[in-house]
C-alpha positions as CSV (number, residue, x, y, z in Angstrom):
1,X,-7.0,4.3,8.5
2,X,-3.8,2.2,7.1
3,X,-3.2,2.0,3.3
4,X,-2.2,-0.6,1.3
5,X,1.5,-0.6,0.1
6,X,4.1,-2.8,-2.1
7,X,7.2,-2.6,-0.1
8,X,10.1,-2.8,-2.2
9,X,13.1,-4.0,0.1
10,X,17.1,-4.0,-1.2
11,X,17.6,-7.5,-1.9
12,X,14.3,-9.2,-1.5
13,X,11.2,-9.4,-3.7
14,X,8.3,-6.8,-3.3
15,X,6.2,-7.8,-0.1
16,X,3.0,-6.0,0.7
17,X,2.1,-4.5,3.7
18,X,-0.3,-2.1,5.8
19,X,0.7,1.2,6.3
20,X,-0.6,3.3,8.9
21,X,0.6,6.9,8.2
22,X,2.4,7.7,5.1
23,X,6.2,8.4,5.7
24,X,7.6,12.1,6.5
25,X,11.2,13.5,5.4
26,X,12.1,13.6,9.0
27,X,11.3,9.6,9.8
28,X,14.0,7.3,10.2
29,X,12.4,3.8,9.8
30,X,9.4,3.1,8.6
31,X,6.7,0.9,10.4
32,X,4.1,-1.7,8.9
33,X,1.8,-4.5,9.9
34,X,0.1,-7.6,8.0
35,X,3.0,-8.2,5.9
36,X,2.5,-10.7,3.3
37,X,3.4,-11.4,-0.1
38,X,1.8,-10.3,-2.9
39,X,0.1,-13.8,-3.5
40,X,-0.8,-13.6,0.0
41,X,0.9,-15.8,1.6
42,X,2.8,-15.2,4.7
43,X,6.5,-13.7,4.5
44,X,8.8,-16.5,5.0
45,X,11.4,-14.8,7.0
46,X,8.8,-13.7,9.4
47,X,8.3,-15.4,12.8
48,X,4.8,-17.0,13.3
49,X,2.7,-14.5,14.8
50,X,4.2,-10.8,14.3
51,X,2.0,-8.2,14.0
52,X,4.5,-5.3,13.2
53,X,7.7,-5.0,11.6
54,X,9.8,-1.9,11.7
55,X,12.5,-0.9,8.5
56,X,15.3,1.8,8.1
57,X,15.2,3.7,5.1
58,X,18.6,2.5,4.5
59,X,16.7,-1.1,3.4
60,X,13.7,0.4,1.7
61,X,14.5,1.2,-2.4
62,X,11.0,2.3,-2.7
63,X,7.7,2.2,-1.7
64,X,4.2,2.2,-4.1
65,X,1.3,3.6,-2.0
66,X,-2.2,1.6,-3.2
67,X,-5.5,3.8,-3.7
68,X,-7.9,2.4,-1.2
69,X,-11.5,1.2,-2.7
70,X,-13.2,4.8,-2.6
71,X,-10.4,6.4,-4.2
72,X,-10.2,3.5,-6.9
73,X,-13.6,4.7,-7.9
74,X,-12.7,8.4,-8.8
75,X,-9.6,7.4,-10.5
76,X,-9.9,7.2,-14.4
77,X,-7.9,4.1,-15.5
78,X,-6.7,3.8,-19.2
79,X,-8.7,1.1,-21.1
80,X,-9.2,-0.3,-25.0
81,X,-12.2,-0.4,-27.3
């Protein structure tokens, strides 16, 4: 099952993206599909019609996993009354 992620890229404004497996100390790039931007609209540097893109970690400043739906519902989030 992929996850949701922001990809934050040296350079370039946060895009997000599916990702299928989360990332291990011993990967050298990282690979993700359905890139977009966060307002959804498509990547501009991206060619019409790629399904997959694949980064070194040399280009990747960070990367913010999102809960899925199911695991939004068990998290407590902070609120105001």
């Amino acid at each position: 099952m992929s996850k949701t992620v922001i990809l934050h890229l040296t350079g370039e404004d946060p895009i997000l993206a599916d990702l299928d497996d989360e990332p291990q100390p011993t990967d050298l790039f990282l690979k993700v599909s359905n890139m977009r931007r966060r307002d959804g609209k498509p990547v501009p540097y991206l060619a019409a019609g790629v399904q997959a893109v694949i980064f070194p970690w040399h280009r990747i400043t960070f990367i913010e996993l999102m809960p899925s739906e199911e695991e939004r519902s068990s998290v407590v989030d902070f609120f105001r009354s």
